[in-house]
C-alpha positions as a Markdown table, in Angstrom:
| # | Residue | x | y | z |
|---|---|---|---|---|
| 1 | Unk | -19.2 | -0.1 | 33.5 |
| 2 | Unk | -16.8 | 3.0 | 32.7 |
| 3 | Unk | -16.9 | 4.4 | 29.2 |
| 4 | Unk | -13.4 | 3.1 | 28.2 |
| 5 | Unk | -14.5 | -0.6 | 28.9 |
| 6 | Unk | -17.8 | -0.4 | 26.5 |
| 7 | Unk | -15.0 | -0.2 | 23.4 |
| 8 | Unk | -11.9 | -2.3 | 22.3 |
| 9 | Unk | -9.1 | -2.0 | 20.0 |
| 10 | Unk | -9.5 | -4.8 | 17.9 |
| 11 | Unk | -6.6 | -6.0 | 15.8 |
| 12 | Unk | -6.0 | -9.0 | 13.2 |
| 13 | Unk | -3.0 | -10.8 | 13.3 |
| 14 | Unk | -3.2 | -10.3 | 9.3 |
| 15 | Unk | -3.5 | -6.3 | 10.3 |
| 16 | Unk | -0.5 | -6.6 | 12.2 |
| 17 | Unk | 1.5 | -8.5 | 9.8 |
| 18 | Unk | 0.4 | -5.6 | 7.3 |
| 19 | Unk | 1.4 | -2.9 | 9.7 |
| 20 | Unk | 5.2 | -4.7 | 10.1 |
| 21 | Unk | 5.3 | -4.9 | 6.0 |
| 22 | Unk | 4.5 | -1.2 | 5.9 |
| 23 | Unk | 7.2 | 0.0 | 8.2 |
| 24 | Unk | 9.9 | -2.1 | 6.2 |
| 25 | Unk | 7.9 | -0.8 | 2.7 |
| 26 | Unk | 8.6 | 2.6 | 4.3 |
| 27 | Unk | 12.4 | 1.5 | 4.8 |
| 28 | Unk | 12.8 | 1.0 | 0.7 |
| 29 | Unk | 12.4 | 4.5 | -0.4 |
| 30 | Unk | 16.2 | 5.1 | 0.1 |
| 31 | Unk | 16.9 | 2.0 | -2.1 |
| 32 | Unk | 14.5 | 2.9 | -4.8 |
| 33 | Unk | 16.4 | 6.7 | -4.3 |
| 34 | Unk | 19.5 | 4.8 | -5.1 |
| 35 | Unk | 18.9 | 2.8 | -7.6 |
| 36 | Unk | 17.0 | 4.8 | -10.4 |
| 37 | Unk | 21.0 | 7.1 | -10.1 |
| 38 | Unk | 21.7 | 3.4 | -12.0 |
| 39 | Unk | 18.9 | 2.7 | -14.0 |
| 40 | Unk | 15.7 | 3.8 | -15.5 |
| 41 | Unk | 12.7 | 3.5 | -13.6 |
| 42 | Unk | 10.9 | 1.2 | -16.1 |
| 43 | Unk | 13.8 | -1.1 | -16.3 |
| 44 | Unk | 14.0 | -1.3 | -12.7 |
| 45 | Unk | 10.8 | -2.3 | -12.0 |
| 46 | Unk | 11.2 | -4.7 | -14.6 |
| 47 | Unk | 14.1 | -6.1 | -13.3 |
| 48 | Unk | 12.9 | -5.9 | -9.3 |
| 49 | Unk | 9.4 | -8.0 | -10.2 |
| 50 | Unk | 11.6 | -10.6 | -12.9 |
| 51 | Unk | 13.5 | -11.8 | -9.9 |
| 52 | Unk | 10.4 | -11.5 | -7.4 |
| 53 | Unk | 8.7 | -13.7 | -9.7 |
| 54 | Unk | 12.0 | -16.1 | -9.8 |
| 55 | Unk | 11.8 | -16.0 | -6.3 |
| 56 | Unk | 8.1 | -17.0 | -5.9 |
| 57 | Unk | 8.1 | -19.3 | -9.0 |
| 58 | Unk | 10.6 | -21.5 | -7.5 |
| 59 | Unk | 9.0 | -22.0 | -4.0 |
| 60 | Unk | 5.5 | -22.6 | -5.2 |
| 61 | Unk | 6.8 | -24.3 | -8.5 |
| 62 | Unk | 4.5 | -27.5 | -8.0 |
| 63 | Unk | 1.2 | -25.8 | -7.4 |
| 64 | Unk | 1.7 | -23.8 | -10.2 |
| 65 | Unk | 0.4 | -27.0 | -12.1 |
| 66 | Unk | -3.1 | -26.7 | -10.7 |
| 67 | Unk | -3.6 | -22.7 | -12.1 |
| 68 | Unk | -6.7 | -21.8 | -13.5 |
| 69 | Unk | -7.9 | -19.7 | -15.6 |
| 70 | Unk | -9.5 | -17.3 | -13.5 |
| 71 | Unk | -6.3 | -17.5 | -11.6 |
| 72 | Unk | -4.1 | -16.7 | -14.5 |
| 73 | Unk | -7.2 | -13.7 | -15.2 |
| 74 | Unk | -6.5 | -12.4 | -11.1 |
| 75 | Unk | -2.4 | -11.9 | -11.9 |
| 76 | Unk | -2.7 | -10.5 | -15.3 |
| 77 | Unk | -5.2 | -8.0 | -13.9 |
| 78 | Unk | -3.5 | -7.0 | -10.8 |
| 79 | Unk | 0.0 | -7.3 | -12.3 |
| 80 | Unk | -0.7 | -4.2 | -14.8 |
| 81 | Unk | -2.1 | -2.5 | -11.9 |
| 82 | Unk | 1.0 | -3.0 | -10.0 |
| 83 | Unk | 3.4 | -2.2 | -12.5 |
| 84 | Unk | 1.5 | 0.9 | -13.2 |
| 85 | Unk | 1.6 | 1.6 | -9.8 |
| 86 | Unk | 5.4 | 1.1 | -9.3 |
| 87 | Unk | 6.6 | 2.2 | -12.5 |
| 88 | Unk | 4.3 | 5.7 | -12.6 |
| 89 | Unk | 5.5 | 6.6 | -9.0 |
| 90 | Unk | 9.1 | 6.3 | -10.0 |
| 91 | Unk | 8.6 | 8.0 | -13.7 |
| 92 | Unk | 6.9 | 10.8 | -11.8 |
| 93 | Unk | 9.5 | 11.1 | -9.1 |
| 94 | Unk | 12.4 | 12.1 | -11.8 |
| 95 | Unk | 11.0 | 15.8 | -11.9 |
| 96 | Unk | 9.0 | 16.3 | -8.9 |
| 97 | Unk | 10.2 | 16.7 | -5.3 |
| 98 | Unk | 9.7 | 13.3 | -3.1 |
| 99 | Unk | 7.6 | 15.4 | -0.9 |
| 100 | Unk | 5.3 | 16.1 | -3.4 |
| 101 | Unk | 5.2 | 12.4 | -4.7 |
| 102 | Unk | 4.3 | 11.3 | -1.5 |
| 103 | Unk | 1.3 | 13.3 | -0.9 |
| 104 | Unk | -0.1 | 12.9 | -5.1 |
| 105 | Unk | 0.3 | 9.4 | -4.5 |
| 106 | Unk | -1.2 | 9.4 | -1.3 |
| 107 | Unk | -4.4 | 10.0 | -3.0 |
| 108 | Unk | -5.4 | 6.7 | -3.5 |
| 109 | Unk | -6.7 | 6.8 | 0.5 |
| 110 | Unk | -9.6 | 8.6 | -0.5 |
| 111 | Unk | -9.6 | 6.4 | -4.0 |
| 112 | Unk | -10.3 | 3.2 | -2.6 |
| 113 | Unk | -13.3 | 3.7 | -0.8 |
| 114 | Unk | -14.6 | 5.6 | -3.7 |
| 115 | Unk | -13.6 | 2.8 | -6.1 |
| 116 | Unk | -14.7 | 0.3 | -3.7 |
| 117 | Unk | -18.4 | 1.6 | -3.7 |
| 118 | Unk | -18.7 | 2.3 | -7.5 |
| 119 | Unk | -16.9 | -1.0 | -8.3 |
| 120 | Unk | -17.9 | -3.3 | -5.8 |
| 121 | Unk | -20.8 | -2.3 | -3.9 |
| 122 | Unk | -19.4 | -2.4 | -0.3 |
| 123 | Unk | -19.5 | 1.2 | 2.0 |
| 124 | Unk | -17.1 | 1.9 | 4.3 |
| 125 | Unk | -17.9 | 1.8 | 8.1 |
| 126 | Unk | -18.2 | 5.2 | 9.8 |
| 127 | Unk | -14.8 | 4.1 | 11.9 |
| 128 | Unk | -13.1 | 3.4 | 8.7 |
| 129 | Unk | -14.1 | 6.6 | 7.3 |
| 130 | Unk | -12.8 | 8.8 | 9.8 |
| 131 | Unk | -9.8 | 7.0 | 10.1 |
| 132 | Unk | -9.3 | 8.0 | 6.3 |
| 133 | Unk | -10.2 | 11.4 | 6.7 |
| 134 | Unk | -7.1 | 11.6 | 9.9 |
| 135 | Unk | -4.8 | 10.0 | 7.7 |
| 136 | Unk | -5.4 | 11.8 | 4.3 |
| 137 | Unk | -4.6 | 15.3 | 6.7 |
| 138 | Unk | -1.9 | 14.0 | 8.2 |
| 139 | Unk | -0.9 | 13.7 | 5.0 |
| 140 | Unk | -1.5 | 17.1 | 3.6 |
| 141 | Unk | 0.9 | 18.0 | 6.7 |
| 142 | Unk | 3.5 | 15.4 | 6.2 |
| 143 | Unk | 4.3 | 16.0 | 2.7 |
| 144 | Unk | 3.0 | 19.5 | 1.9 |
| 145 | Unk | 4.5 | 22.0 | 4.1 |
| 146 | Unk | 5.2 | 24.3 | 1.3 |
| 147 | Unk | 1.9 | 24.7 | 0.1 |
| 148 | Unk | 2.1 | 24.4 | -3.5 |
| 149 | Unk | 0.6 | 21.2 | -4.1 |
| 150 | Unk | -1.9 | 21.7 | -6.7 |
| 151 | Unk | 1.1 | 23.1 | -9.1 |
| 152 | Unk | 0.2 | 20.0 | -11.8 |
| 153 | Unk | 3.0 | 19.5 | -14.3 |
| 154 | Unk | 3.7 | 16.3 | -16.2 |
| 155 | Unk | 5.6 | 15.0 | -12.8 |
| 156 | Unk | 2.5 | 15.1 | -11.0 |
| 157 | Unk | -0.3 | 13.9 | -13.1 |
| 158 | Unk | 2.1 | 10.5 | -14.1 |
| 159 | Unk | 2.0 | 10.3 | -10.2 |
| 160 | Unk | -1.4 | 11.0 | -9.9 |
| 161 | Unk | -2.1 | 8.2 | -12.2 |
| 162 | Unk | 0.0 | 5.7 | -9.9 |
| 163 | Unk | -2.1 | 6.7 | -7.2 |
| 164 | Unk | -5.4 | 5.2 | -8.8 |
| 165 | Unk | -3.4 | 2.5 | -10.5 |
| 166 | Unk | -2.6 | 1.7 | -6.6 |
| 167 | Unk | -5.8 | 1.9 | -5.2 |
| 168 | Unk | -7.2 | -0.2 | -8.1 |
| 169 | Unk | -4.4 | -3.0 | -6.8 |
| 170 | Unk | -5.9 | -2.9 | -3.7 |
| 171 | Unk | -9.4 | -3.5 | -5.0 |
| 172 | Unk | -8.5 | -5.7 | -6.9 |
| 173 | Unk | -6.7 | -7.9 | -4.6 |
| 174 | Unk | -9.7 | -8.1 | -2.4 |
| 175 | Unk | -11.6 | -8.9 | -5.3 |
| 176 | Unk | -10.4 | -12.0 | -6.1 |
| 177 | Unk | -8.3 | -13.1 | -2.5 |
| 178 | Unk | -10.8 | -15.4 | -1.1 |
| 179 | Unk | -11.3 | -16.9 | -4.8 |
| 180 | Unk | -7.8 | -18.1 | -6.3 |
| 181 | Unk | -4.7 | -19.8 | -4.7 |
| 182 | Unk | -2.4 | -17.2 | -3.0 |
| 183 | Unk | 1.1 | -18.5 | -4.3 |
| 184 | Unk | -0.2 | -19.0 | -8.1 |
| 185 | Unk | -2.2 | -15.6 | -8.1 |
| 186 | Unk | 1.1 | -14.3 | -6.9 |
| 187 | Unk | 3.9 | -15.4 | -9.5 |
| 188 | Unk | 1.5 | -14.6 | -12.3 |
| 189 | Unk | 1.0 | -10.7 | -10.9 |
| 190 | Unk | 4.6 | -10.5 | -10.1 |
| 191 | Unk | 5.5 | -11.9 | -13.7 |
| 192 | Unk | 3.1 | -9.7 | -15.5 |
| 193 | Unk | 4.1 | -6.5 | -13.9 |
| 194 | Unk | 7.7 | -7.6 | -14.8 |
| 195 | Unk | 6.9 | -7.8 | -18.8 |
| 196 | Unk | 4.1 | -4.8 | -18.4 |
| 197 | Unk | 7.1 | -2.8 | -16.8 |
| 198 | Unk | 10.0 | -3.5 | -19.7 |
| 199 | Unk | 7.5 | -3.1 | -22.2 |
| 200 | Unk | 6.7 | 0.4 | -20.8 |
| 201 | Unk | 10.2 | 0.9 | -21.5 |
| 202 | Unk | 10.3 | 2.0 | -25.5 |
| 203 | Unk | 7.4 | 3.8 | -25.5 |
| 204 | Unk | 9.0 | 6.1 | -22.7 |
| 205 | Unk | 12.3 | 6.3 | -24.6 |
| 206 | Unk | 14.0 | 4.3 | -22.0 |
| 207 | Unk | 17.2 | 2.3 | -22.8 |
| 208 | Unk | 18.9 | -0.5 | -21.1 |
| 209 | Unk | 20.9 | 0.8 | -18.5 |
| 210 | Unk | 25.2 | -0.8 | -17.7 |
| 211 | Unk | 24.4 | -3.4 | -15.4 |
| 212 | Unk | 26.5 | -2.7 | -11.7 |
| 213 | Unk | 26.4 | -5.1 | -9.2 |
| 214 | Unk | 24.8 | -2.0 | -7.2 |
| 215 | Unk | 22.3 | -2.4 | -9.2 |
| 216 | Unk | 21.7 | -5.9 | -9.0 |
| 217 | Unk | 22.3 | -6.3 | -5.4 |
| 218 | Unk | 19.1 | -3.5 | -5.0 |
| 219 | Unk | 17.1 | -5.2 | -7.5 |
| 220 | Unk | 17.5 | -8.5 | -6.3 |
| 221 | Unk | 16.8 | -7.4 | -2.3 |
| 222 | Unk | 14.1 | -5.2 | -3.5 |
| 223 | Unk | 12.7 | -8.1 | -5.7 |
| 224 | Unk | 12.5 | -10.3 | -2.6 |
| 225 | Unk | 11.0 | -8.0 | -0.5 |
| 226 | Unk | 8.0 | -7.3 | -3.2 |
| 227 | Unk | 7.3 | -10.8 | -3.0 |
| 228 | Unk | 7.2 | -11.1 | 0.1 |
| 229 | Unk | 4.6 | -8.0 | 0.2 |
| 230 | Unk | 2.3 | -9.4 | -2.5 |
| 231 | Unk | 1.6 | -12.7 | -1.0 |
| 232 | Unk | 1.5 | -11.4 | 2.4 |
| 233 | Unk | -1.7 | -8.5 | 0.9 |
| 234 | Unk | -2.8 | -11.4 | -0.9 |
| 235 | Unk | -3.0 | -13.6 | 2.1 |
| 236 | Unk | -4.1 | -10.7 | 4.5 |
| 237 | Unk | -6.0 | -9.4 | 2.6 |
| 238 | Unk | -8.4 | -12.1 | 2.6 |
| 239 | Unk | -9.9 | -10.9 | 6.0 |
| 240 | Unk | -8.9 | -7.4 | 5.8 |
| 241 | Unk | -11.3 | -4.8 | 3.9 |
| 242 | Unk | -10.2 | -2.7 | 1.4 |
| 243 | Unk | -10.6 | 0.5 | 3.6 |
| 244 | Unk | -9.0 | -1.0 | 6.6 |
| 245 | Unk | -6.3 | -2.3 | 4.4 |
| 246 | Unk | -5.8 | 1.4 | 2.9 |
| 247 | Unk | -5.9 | 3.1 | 6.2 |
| 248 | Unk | -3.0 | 0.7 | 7.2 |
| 249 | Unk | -0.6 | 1.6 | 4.0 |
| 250 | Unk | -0.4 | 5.3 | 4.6 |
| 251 | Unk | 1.8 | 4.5 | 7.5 |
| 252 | Unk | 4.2 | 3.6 | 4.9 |
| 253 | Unk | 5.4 | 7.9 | 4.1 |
| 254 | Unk | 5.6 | 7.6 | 7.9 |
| 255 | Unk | 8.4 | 5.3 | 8.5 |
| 256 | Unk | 9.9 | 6.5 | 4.9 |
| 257 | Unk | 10.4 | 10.1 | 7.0 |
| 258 | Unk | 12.0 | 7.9 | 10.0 |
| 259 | Unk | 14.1 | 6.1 | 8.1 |
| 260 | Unk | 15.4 | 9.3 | 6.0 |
| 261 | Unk | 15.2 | 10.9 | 9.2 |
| 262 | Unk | 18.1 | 8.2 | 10.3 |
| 263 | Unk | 19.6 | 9.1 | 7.2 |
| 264 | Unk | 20.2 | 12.6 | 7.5 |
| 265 | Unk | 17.2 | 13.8 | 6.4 |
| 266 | Unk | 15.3 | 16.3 | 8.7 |
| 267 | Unk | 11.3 | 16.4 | 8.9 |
| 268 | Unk | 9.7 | 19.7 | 10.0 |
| 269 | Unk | 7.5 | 20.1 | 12.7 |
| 270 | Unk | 4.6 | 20.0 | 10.4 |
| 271 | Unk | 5.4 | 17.3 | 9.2 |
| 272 | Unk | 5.8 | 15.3 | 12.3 |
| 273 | Unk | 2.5 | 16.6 | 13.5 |
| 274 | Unk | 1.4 | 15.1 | 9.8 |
| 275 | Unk | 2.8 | 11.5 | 11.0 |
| 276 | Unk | 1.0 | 12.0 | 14.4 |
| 277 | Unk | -2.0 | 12.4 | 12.2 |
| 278 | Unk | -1.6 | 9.6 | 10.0 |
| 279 | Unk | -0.8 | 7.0 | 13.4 |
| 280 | Unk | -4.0 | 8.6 | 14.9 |
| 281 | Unk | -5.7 | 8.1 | 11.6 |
| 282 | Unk | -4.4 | 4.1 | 11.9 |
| 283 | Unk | -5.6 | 3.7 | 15.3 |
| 284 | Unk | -9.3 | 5.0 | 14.9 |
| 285 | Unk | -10.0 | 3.1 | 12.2 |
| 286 | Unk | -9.7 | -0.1 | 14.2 |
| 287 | Unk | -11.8 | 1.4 | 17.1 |
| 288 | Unk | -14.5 | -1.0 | 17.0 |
| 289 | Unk | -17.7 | -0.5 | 19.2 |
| 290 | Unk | -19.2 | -3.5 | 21.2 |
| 291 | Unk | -23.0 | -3.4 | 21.9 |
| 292 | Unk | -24.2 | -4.9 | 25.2 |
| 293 | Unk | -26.8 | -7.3 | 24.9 |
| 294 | Unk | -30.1 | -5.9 | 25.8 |
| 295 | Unk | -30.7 | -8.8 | 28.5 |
| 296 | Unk | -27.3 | -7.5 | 30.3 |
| 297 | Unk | -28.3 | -4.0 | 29.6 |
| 298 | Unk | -31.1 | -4.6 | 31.8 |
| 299 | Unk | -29.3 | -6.4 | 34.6 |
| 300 | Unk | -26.6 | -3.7 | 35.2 |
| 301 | Unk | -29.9 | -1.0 | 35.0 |
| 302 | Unk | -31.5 | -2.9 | 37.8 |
| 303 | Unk | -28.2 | -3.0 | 40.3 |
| 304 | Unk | -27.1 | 0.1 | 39.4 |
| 305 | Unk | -30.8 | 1.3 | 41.3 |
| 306 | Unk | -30.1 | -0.7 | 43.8 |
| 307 | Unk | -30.2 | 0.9 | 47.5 |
């Protein structure tokens, strides 16, 4: 048996549909550009998880009779650490460069396993691992080219904080995904970060914004789309581990530079070697190994001394 045939790639269909929602998650950074020119990023957020929650609410309206209380404990919890998430990322991006966002937020890679061990008790896999360790490199190259990344102002510690308010999502979701009904869990998360998001508005000094139709028509889309994301983790995420889920999601700066890249924008060359990184990175970590088992071990051993 050659070497290549003794390993697989092995892939999930809910890995799949994770990698498909990270390349169109990659595709709203031009949308989130454009909208916080209209609005505050607080109110945004608030706005975009409202009518996700609208969204959700009325296609799972009748099994939101049957929510419980550890359900309704799930959303609350992961809905503040999504609106942290969200609303931190865009705060922070108001005075620092994207580039710069991308790699401080990009931090919660190396997070999650952390969290996951001091928090829940599970080790990464050795596969897993040095799938991180590809794609947190590939980062340093996608989104620091200029080398001045540890320059920490108020920008980059608000986005530092999204970073382990994002990773902690992640746990969290994993947490609870094989415990509590998807859909419920979902419109409760969704409506909490909503409220957690407009609430975070006065103590930033943020004020309502003149609503546009642009504005609407972004939130709305966007609003969609982030439901469609947190029922999808939530459903994926079931099967998927926290570190493979992780590993997955830093694709996401890679199709944001593709996209931009479509828009105008122009990546560097260390940068694109940063992306070849990070799909390298994705790739390893689902390089599984396959162990023979000893009773076929010993039949190839005997016909491969055959005369």
């Amino acid at each position: 048996m050659s070497f290549f045939s003794r390993y697989a790639f092995s892939v999930k269909p809910q890995e799949a549909i994770l990698i498909l929602i990270t390349m169109f998650w990659g595709g709203t950074f031009l949308a989130v550009q454009y909208a916080v020119t209209l609005s505050g990023p607080f109110f945004f957020v608030g706005v975009r998880f409202a009518m996700a929650a609208v969204a959700v609410g009325l296609l799972c309206a009748r099994s939101l009779r049957g929510l419980t209380k550890l359900e309704l404990k799930a959303g609350v919890v992961i809905g503040i650490a999504i609106a942290l998430g969200y609303s931190l990322q865009t705060w922070g991006l108001q005075s620092i460069p994207s580039s710069k966002s991308a790699f401080i937020t990009a931090m919660y890679v190396p997070l999650v396993p952390l969290l996951q061990w001091l928090c829940l008790g599970r080790m990464p896999g050795l596969m897993s691992c040095v799938g991180i360790v590809l794609a947190f490199i590939g980062l340093i190259f996608l989104a620091g080219p200029n080398g001045d990344l540890l320059a920490l102002g108020q920008g980059e510690l608000i986005t530092l904080a999204s970073a382990v308010a994002i990773a902690a999502e992640i746990i969290l979701i994993s947490a609870w995904a094989g415990k509590v009904d998807v859909r419920r869990v979902t419109v409760v998360q969704l409506a909490t970060a909503s409220i957690v998001a407009f609430a975070m508005m006065a103590p930033a000094g943020e004020s309502v914004p003149p609503v546009s139709s642009g504005l609407l028509i972004v939130a709305l889309g966007l609003g969609i789309f982030s439901a469609i994301i947190q029922v999808t983790m939530n459903w994926a995420q079931r099967s998927v581990s926290p570190t493979r889920a992780t590993v997955i999601y830093t694709g996401e700066p890679v199709w944001a530079g593709i996209f931009g890249r479509l828009a105008g924008e122009r990546l560097p060359a260390l940068a694109l070697l940063g992306a070849a990184f990070i799909v390298v990175g994705v790739l390893v970590s689902e390089l599984k190994f396959k162990r023979k088992k000893k009773s076929q071990l010993t039949t190839e051993a005997s016909l491969n001394h055959e005369p």
